[in-house]
VOLOKE-473827 format. One record per residue (C-alpha): x, y, z; residue number from 1. Coordinates in steps of 0.1 Angstrom, whole numbers, plus 5000, padded with zeros to 4 digits. Example, Ala and Ser with C-alpha at 12.3 -4.5 7.8 and 13.67 -1.06 7.14 Angstrom:
x_y_z_num
5123_4955_5078_1 .
5137_4989_5071_2 .
//
This chain:
x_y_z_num
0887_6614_1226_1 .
0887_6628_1264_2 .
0858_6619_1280_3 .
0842_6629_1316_4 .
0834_6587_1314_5 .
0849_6559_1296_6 .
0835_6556_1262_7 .
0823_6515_1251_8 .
0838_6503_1217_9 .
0809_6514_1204_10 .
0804_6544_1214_11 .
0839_6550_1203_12 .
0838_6541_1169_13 .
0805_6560_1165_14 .
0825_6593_1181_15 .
0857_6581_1153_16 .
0828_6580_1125_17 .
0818_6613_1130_18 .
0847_6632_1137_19 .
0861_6618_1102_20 .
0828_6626_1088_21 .
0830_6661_1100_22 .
0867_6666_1085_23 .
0854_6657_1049_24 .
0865_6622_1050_25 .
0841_6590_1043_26 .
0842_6567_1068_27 .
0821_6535_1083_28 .
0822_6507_1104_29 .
0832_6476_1091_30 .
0840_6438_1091_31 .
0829_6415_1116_32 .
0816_6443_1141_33 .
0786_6448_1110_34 .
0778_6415_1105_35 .
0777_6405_1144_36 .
0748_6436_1145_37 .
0732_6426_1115_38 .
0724_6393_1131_39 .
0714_6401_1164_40 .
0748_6394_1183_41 .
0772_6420_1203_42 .
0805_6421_1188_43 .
0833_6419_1203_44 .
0849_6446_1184_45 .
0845_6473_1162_46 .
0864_6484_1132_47 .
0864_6515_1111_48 .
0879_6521_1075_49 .
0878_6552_1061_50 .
0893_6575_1032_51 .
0911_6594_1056_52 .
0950_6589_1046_53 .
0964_6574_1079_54 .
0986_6608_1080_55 .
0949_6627_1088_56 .
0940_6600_1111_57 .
0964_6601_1133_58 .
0966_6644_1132_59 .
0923_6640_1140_60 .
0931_6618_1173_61 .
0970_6622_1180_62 .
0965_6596_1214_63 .
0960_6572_1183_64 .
0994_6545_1176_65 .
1000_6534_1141_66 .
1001_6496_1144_67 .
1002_6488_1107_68 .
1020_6516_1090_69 .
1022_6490_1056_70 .
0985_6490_1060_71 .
0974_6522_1070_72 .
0957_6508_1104_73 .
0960_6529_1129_74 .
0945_6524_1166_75 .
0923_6550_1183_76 .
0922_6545_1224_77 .
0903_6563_1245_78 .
0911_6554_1281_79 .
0908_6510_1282_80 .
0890_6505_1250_81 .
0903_6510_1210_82 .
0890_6509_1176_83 .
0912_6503_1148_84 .
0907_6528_1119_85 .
0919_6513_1086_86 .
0925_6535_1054_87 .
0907_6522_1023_88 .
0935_6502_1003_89 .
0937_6475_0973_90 .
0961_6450_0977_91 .
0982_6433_0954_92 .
1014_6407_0949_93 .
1007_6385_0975_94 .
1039_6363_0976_95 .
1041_6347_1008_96 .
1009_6333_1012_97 .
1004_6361_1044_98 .
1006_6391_1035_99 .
1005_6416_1002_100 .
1041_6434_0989_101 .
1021_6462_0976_102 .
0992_6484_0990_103 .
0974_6515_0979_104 .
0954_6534_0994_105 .
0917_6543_0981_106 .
0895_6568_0984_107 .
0867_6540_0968_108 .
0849_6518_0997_109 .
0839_6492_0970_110 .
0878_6486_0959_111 .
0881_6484_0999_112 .
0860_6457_0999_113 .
0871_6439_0970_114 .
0902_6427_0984_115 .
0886_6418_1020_116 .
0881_6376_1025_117 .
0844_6364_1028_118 .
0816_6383_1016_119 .
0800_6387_1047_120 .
0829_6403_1061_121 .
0826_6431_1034_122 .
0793_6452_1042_123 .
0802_6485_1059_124 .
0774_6503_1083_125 .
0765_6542_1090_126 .
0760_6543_1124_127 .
0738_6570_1126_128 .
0714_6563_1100_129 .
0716_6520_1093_130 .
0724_6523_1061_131 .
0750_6498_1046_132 .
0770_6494_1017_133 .
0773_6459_1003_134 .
0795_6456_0969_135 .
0799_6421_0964_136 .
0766_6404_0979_137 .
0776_6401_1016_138 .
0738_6410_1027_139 .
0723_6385_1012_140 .
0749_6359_1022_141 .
0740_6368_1056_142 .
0700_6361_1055_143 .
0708_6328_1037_144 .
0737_6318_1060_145 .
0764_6315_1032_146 .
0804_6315_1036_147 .
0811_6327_1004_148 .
0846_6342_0995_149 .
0851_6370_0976_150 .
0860_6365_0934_151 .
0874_6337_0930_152 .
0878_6315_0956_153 .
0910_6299_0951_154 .
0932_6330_0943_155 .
0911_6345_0979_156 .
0931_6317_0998_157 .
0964_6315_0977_158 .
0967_6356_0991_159 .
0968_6348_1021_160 .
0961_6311_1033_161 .
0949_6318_1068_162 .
0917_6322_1051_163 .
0912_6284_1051_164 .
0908_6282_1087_165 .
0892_6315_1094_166 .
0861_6303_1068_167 .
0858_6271_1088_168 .
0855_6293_1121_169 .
0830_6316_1103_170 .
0808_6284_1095_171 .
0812_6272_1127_172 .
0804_6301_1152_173 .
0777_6310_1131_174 .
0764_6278_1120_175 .
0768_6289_1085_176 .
0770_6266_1052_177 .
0807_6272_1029_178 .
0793_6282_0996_179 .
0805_6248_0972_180 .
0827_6268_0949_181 .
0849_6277_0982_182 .
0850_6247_1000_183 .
0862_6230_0964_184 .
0889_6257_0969_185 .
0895_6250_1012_186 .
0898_6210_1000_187 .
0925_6217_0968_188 .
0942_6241_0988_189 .
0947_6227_1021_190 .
0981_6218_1024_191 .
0989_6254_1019_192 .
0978_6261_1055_193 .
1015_6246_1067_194 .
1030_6279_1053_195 .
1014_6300_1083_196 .
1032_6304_1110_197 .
1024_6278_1139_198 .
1010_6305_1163_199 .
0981_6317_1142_200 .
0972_6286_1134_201 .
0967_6277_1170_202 .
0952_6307_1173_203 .
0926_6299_1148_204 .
0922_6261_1165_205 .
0916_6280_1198_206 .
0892_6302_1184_207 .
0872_6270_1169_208 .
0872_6255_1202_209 .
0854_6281_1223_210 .
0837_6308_1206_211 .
0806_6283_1194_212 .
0804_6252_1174_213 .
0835_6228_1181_214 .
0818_6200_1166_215 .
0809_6212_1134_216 .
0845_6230_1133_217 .
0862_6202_1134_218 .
0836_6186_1112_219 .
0849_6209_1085_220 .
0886_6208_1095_221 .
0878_6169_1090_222 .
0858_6175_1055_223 .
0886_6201_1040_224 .
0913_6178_1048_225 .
0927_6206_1070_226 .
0928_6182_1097_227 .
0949_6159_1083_228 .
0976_6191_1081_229 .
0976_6205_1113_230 .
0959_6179_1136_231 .
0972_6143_1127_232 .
0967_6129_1159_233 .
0926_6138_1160_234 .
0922_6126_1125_235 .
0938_6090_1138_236 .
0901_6087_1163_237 .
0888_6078_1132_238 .
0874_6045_1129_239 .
0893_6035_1160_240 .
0863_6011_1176_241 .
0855_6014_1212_242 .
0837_5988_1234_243 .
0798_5992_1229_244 .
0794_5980_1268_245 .
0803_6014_1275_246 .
0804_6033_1240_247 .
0772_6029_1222_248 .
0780_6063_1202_249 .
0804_6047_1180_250 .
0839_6050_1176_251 .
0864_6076_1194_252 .
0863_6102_1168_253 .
0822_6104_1173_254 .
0826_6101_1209_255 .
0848_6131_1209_256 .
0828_6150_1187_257 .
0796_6148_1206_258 .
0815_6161_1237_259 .
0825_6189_1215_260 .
0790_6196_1208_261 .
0781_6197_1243_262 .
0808_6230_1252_263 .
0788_6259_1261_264 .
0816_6289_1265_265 .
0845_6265_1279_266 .
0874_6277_1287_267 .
0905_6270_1261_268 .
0918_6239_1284_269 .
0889_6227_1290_270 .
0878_6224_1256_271 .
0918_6212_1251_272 .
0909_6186_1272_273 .
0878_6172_1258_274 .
0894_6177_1226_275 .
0924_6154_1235_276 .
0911_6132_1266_277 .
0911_6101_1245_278 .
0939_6111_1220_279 .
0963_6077_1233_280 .
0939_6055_1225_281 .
0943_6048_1184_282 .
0982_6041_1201_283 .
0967_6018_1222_284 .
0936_6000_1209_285 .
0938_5961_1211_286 .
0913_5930_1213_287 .
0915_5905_1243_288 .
0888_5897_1261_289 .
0870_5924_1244_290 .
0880_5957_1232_291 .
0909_5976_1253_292 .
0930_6002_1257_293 .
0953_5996_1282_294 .
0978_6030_1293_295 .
0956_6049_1270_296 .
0958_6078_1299_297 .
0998_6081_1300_298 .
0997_6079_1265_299 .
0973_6104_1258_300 .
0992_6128_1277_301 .
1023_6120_1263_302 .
1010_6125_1229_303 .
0983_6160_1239_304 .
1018_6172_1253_305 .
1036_6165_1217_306 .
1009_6181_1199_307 .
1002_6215_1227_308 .
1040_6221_1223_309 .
1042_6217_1185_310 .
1014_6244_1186_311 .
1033_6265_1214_312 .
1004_6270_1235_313 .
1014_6287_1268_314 .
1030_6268_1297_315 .
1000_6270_1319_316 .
0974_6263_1292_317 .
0991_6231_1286_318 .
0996_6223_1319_319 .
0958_6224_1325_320 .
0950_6205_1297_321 .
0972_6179_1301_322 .
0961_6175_1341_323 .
0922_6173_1327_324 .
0938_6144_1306_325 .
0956_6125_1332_326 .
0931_6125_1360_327 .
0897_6119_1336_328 .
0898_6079_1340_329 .
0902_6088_1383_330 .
0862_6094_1388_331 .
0851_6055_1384_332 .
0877_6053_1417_333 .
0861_6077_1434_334 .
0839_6061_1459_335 .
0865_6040_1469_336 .
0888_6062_1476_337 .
0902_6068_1514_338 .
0895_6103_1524_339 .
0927_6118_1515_340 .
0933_6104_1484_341 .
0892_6118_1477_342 .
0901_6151_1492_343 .
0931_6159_1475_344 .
0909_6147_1447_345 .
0882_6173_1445_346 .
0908_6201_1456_347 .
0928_6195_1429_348 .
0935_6229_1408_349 .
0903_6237_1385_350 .
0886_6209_1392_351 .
0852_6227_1381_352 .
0867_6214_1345_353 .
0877_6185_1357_354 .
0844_6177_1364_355 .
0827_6189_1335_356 .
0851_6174_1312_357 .
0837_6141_1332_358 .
0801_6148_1330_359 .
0801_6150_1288_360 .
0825_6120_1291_361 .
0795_6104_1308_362 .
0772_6118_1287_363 .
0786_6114_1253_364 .
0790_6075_1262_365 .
0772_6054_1289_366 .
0748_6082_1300_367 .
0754_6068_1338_368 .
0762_6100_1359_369 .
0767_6083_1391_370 .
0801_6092_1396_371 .
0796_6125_1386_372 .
0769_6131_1410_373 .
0785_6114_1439_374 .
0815_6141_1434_375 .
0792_6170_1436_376 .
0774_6158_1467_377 .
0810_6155_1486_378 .
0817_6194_1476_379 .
0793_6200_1495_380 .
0795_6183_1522_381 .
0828_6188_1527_382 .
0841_6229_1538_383 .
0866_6239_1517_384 .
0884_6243_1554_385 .
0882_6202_1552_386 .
0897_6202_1519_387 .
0926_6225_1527_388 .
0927_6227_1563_389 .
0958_6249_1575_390 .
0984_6221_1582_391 .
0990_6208_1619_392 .
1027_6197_1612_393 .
1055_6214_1589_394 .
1084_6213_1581_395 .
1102_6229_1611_396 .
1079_6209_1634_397 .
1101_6180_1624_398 .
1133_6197_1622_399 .
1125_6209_1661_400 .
1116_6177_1672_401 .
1151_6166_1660_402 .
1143_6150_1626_403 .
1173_6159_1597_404 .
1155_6171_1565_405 .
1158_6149_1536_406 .
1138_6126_1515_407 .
1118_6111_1547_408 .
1105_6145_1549_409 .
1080_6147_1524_410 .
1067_6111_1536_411 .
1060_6122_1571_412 .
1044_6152_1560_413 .
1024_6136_1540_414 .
1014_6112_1567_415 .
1003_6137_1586_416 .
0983_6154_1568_417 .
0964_6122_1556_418 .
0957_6119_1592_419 .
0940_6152_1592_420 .
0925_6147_1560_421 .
0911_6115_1577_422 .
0903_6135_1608_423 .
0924_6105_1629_424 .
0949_6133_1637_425 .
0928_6163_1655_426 .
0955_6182_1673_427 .
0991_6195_1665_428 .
1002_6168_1690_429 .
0986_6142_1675_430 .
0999_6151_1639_431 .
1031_6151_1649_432 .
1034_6118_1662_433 .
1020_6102_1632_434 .
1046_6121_1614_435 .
1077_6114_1637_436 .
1066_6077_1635_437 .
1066_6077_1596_438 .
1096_6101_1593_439 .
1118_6070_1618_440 .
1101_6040_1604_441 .
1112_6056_1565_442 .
1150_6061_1578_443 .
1155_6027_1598_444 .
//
């Protein structure tokens, strides 16, 4: 599709529309892309299907790339954006609760639809003229805010049983009800959900998290007894009582959800981390002098990092999430804190999440934002310069001034720059007698 500009999405499947439309082929936009415009939202992608045998599809834009030859998808770029073009199809003998053995391709839109999941996910839109095409009720699932799957519900999930999570995403970004029929269906059928592979499935939980509506998500993970499959240690907040001195909500599971409901476009570790910041404590929970749960910090991260490598979420995800975890008990120190210790505090990497993940804490509990506020007014009184000032003494300072490298090392070091943090060291000179004294009194 060579272009003097770079063409959007949409303007790219519009151009895809009508070039198929001019070679005798039907051809619409589709899915999720139809149903974001019919309610008001910008989609993040669009799809087209079409009776165009992927053959022709790929001869009308040969910079195209089949990318699901089984399926007749094939992907149409035009510089950094594509638009996947899918070839009408009926599916059948579905065997490994995924994917179907057998495909053939249609010429029929309606038979197109018929195999597709919910029926909001069915309608198909001409671009030009508005018009849309709904064969199994979609439209009107959409004004009434339905999740309704397609047929009958059961044999919907038993194709392919990623379908139990994607209807509770559905219902939760769009604050949608599951028609009764197919939540009887999600609830008989939710052990099945352990026969997809472990990476969609956290790609579905990462979806739930951020893209709207964490609480009611998980709500309906909880409901459908999806939870108890894939998320064992959230189901176990449950009922696990928390002190009312400083939890009035309830228990941990409620606290957790209302922080949940407080995410407003989070990124995937924070939203890890509200998710799991309290995960140690069912582990942990006892009764002395009132309720507590002592080590509930190492725990939790002992158990989020069980659970975030079971799900094989990337390396630095995990490492994110499992810092917010660690450090969100460290706030109620904060005033105390000497300078460096504070410092390194607030410099800490992402601590924008850090934070946030303690304001809902806050907010989803006590409601006392002291320590919150107190944090914020020391970024800004302190320059970033005086957060991560350019270090007086290194490394070869020491090794100059005669010292052998070795363990004392990093004490010195850090000796000297907690007299800069602390402002007792100003100049080079000064540093690097604070250091030399550490570095001798460490190797006596």
């Amino acid at each position: 599709m060579g272009s003097v500009r770079n063409l959007t999405n949409e303007e790219l499947s519009r151009a895809i529309v009508r070039r198929l439309r001019e070679s005798g082929f039907l051809a619409w936009l589709v899915g999720g892309c139809v149903r974001d415009l019919l309610l008001g939202r910008i989609p993040k992608d669009f799809d087209v299907a079409t009776s165009a045998p992927p053959a022709e599809v790929l001869r009308l834009f040969p910079q195209s790339g089949q990318v699901g030859a089984h399926f007749g998808v094939v992907l149409v770029h035009d510089a950094e954006v594509h638009v996947e073009v899918a070839t009408f199809r009926s599916e059948f003998a579905y065997t490994d609760g995924r994917r179907p053995s057998v495909v053939e391709f249609e010429t029929d839109p309606g038979k197109d639809a018929l195999r597709r999941d919910f029926t909001i996910n069915t309608l198909l839109l001409d671009p030009d003229t508005n018009e849309v095409l709904d064969f199994v009720g979609g439209r009107a699932d959409l004004e009434a805010g339905i999740i309704r799957a397609i047929g009958d519900p059961a044999r919907r999930f038993e194709e392919d049983h990623l379908r139990l999570l994607r209807a509770v995403r559905f219902a939760a970004r769009l604050n949608f009800a599951i028609e009764p029929a197919t939540f009887a269906a999600m609830r008989l059928l939710a052990p099945a959900i352990r026969t997809i592979s472990i990476e969609r499935v956290r790609d579905e939980i990462s979806r739930i998290l951020t893209e709207g509506g964490a609480r009611r998500g998980f709500e309906l993970l909880d409901a459908s007894g999806l939870l108890h499959e894939i998320l064992p240690e959230i189901e176990a907040m449950k009922g696990v009582q928390q002190p009312p001195e400083f939890h009035p909500e309830g228990d941990v599971w409620t606290h957790t959800m209302i922080m949940l409901d407080g995410l407003r476009e989070p990124t995937l570790e924070l939203a890890l981390g509200v998710l799991l910041h309290d995960v140690g404590k069912p582990a942990t929970f006892r009764v002395a002098d009132r309720i507590r749960f002592d080590g509930h910090v190492e725990k939790g991260v002992e158990i989020a990092h069980g659970l975030l490598t079971r799900l094989r979420f990337p390396t630095a995800v995990m490492e994110q999430a499992e810092a917010l975890i660690a450090n969100h008990m460290r706030f109620k120190d904060l005033p105390h804190m000497r300078e460096s210790k504070m410092k390194r505090f607030l410099r800490m990497p992402g601590f924008d999440e850090h934070l946030e993940l303690h304001r809902l804490d806050c907010s989803s509990s006590h409601g006392s934002l002291t320590n919150y506020e107190f944090a914020q007014a020391k970024l800004r009184e302190v320059p970033p310069e005086q957060l991560r000032p350019t270090p007086l003494v290194t490394g070869y300072d020491l090794i100059a001034a005669g010292c052998t490298p070795g363990p004392a090392f990093g004490a010195a070091l850090r000796e000297a720059e907690d007299a800069q943090l602390e402002r007792r060291a100003m100049t080079k000179e000064q540093a690097l007698e604070i250091a030399l004294m550490k570095f001798h009194s460490t190797t006596r």
